[in-house]
C-alpha positions in Angstrom: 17.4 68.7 -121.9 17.8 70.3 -118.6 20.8 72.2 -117.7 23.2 71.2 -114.9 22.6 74.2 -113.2 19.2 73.3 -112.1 19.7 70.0 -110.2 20.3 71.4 -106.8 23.6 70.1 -104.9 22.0 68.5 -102.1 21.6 65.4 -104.3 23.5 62.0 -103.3 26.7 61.9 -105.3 25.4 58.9 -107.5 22.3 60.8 -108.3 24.6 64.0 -109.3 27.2 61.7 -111.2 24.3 60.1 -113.4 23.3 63.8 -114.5 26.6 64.7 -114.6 27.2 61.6 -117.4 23.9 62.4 -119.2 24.8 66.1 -119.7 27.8 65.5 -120.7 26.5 62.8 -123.3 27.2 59.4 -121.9 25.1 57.2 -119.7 27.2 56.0 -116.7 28.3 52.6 -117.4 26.5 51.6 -114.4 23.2 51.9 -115.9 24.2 49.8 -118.8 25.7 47.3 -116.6 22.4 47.2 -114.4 19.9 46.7 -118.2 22.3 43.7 -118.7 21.7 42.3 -115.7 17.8 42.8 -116.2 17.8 41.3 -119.6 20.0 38.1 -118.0 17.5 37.4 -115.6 14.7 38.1 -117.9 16.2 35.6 -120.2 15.9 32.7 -117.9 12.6 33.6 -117.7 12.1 33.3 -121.0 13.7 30.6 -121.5 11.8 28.4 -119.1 8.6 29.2 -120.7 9.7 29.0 -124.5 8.2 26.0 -126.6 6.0 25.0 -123.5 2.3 25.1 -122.6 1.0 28.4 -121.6 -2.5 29.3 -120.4 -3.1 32.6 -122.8 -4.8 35.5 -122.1 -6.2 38.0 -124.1 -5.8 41.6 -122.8 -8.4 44.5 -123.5 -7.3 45.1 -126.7 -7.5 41.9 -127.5 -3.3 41.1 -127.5 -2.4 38.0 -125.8 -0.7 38.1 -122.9 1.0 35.3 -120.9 2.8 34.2 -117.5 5.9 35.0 -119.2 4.9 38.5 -119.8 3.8 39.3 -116.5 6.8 37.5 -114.5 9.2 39.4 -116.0 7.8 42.4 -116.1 7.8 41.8 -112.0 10.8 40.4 -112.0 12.6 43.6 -113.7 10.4 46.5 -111.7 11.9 44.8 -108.2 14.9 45.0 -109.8 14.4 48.8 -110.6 12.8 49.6 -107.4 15.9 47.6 -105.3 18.9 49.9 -107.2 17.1 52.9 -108.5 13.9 53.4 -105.9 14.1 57.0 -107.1 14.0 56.0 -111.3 10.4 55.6 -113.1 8.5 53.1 -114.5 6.6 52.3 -117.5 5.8 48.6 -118.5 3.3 47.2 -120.8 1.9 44.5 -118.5 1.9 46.3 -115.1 1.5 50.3 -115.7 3.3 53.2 -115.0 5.3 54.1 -111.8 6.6 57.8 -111.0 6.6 58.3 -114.6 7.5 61.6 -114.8 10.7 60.9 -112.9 13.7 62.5 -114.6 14.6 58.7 -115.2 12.3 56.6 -116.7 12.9 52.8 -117.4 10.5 51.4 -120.4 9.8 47.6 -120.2 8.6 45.6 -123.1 9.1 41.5 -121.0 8.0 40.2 -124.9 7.8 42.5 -128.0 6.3 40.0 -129.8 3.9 37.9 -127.5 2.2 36.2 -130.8 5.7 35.5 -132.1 6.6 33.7 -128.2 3.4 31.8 -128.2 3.7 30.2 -131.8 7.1 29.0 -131.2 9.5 31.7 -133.4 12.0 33.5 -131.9 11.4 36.5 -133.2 10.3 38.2 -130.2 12.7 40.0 -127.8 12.6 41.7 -124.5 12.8 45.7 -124.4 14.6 47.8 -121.8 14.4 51.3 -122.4 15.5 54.1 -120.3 14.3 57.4 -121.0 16.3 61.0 -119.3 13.7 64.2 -119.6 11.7 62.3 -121.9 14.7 61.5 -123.9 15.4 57.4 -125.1 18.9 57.8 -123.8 19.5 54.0 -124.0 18.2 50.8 -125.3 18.3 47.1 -124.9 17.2 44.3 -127.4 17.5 40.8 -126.1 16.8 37.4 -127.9 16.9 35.3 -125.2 16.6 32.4 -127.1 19.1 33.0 -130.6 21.4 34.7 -127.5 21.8 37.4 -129.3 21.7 40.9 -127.3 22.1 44.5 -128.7 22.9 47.3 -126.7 23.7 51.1 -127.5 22.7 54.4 -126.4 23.9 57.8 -125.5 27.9 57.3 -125.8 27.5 53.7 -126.4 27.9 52.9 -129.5 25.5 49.8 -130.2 27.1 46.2 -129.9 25.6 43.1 -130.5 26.5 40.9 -127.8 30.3 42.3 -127.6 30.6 43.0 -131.8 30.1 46.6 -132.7 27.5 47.2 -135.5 26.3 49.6 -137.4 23.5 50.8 -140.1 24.3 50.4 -143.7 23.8 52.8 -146.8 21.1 52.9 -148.9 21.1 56.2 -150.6 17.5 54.9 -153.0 14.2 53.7 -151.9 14.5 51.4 -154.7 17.0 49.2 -153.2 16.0 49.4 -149.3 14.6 46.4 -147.6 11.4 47.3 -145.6 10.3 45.7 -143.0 6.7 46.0 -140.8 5.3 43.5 -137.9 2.2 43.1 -139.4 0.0 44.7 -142.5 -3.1 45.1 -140.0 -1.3 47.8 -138.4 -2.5 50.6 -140.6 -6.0 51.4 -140.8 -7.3 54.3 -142.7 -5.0 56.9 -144.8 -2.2 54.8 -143.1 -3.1 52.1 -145.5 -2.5 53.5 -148.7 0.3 55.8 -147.4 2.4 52.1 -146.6 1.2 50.9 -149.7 3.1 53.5 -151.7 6.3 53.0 -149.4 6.1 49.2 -150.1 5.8 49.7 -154.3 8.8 51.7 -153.9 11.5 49.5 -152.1 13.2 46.7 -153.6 12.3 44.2 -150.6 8.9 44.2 -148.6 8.6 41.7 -145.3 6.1 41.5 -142.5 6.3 39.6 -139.1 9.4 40.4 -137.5 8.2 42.0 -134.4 11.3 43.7 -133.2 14.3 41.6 -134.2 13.6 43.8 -137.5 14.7 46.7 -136.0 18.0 45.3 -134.6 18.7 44.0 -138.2 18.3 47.3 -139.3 21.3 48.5 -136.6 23.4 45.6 -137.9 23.1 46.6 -141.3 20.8 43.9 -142.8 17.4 45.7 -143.2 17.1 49.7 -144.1 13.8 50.8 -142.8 10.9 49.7 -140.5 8.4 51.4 -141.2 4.9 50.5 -138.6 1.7 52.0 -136.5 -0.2 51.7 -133.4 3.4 51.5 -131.3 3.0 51.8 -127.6 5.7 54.2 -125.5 7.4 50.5 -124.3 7.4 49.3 -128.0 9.7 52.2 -129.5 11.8 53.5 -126.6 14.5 51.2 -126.5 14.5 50.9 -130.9 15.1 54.3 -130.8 18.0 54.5 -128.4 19.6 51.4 -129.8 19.3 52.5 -133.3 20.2 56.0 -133.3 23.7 54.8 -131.3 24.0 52.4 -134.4 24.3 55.3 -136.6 20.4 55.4 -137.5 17.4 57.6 -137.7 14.0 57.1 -136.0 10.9 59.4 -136.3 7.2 59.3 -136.6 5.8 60.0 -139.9 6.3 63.7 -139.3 9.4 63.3 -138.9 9.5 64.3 -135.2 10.9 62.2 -132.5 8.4 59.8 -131.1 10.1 60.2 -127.6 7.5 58.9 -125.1 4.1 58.9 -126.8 2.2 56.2 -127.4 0.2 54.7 -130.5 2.4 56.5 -132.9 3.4 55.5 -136.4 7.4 55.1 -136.5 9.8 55.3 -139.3 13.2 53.8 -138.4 16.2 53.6 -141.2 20.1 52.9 -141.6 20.5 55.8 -144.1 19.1 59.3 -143.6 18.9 59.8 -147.5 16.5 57.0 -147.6 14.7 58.0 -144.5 14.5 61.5 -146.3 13.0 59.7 -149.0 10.7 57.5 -147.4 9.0 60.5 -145.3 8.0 62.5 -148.5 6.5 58.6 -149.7 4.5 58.4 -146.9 3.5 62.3 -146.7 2.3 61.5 -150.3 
C-alpha cells in the first residue's frame, strides 16, 4: 500500500481524510454508509423483478444475463459517479471505468443470474471496493431472504446489525465444502477438486455466493471454485477476511483484482493450510 507521504496536500479534505482512514486501517464510515445505500436501492430492484417474466439473454460466454442485471448495474455506477466522480469502476454487465483509480468499486448486480432466473434466492448482489488494488471492503446482499453482510477493513463483518464470525475447523475431514457448480474445473483442476472433495466430511454445489457468507457466519468452512471474474471475488474477500477468514487462489496468493482465477476461501487457517497442499497434490 502506498504511503501517506505520497498523496500530495493539494487534495480536497474528503479525498485526504479517505486515505488518511485507509492508512490508518479503517475505511471511513462514509463509504460503508454510501455501499448500504447502493445495495438498498439495488434491492428494490431486485425485488421487482424476482419470481417474474424476464426476457433472458445469453452473454458471449454464454451466461445469461437479464434486465435486472443491467438496471442495477446502472443504477449503482450513477450512484458512484454522483458521490465519488473521482472513484473507479468495474462491473460485470457494463465494463470498467477509470479502473486504475486509487478507489475502485467492483459490482456484481446478481452473483448468481441462473440462481435469480430459476426462482432460488441464492443469488446476491456484490459491492466491492478495492484501495491500490486491495479488497478493502465488501458487501453481500440477499435482497430477497433480507439478509445483508457487510465487513471490511476495521469493520468487523455483520450480518444485517449481528456480528459474525468464521468457525474452527482444525481437519479437512470434518469441513463442509462448498462450490457453485462442478463444471467449473476443467482440466488438472478437475482431479485436484476431486481430491479436496474425498477429503472433507460435507461436499455441496449450487450456492452461488450465499456460500461464502455462510462460511463468514460460521456455517460452511471452505469454498473452494474456478473461472471467478475480478467482480465475483472482491467483495468475498473483503467480507470474509473481516469475519476472521482466509481467501487465496490456489497458490495461495491473494487474488486481489485478477480475473478467472481459482479461489480458496475458509473459516480456519489450519484447514485452509490443509486444503492448499490437497489441491497442490
Amino acid at each position: 500500500m502506498r504511503t501517506a507521504a505520497k498523496h500530495d496536500r493539494s487534495l480536497p479534505s474528503a479525498a485526504a481524510a479517505a486515505i488518511f482512514a485507509i492508512m490508518n486501517e479503517k475505511i471511513p464510515d462514509s463509504f460503508v454508509a454510501f455501499a448500504q445505500r447502493m445495495a438498498d436501492a439495488a434491492g428494490e430492484v431486485v425485488r421487482r423483478h424476482f419470481r417474474t417474466p424476464l426476457a433472458i439473454d445469453d452473454k458471449a460466454d454464454r451466461s445469461p444475463v437479464t434486465i435486472a442485471d443491467r438496471e442495477i448495474e446502472a443504477l449503482l455506477r450513477r450512484m458512484i459517479g454522483k458521490t465519488f466522480p473521482d472513484h473507479g469502476i468495474i462491473g460485470e454487465e457494463l465494463g470498467n471505468e477509470n479502473a486504475l483509480a486509487e478507489w475502485v468499486w467492483v459490482l456484481d448486480p446478481i452473483d448468481g443470474t441462473k440462481a435469480f432466473i430459476t426462482g432460488k434466492p441464492s443469488f446476491g448482489t456484490l459491492i466491492g471496493l478495492a484501495y491500490g488494488g486491495r479488497p478493502v471492503l465488501g458487501l453481500v446482499d440477499q435482497a430477497i431472504t433480507g439478509e445483508r453482510w457487510t465487513g471490511g477493513v476495521g469493520w468487523p463483518t455483520v450480518l444485517n446489525d449481528k456480528p459474525v464470525h468464521v468457525r474452527t475447523c482444525p481437519d479437512l475431514a470434518t469441513a463442509a465444502l462448498y462450490a457453485t457448480d462442478p463444471d467449473m474445473f476443467d482440466g488438472d483442476a478437475t482431479a485436484a477438486f476431486g481430491r479436496l472433495e474425498r477429503r472433507v466430511k460435507l461436499r455441496r454445489f449450487g450456492a452461488d455466493c450465499y456460500a461464502y457468507a455462510m462460511l463468514a457466519s460460521g456455517w460452511v468452512d471452505l469454498v473452494c471454485e474456478c473461472q471467478l471474474k475480478v467482480y465475483d471475488h472482491v467483495a468475498v474477500v473483503a467480507m470474509i477476511e473481516a469475519a476472521g477468514g482466509i481467501v487465496t487462489d490456489w497458490d495461495g496468493v491473494s487474488p486481489g483484482l485478477r480475473s478467472n482465477v481459482c479461489v480458496l476461501a475458509a473459516g480456519d487457517r489450519l484447514a485452509h493450510a490443509q486444503a492448499l497442499d490437497v489441491l497442490k497434490g
